[in-house]
C-alpha positions, 0 to 999 in steps of 0.5 A, a space after each residue: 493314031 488318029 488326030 483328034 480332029 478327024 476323028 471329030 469330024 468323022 462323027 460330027 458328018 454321021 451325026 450333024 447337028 447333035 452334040 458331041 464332045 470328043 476329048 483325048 484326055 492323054 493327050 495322045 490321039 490313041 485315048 479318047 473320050 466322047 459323049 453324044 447327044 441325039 435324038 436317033 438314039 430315041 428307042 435304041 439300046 445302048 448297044 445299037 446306039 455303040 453300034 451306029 457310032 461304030 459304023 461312023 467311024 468305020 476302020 478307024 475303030 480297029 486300026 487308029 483307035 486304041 480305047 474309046 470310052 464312049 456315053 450315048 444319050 437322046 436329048 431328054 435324057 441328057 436334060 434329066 441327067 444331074 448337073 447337065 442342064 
């Protein structure tokens, strides 16, 4: 288990300034949800985007971490996304 606000603050030193929503819907600190908004993520797949997430949180992925559900999205598609402008 990882409280949530480590797990937070992990993320939002790897990616400062971007967006990032980071829930624990069962309330548990073992399930989470997030989603990030970045403009690094211009020109990256959805793979190299999970990827430099990952490498962000580091061993906490293998040992804290058990389901992180995970959207990545560079600020433009963010404004093209229904509902979120």
């Amino acid at each position: 288990m990882m409280p949530i606000t480590q797990l937070r603050g992990m993320l939002e030193q790897a990616f400062q300034g971007d967006t990032i929503n980071l829930d624990s819907p069962m309330g548990d600190d073992n399930h989470f949800q997030c989603v990030i908004v970045s403009a690094r993520f211009q020109d990256k797949t959805m793979v190299e985007r999970h990827q430099m997430v990952y490498q962000a949180l580091g061993d906490a992925m293998q040992e804290a971490v058990h389901a992180f559900a995970l959207k990545t999205y560079t600020p433009e598609q963010w404004e093209n996304l229904p509902g979120s402008g």
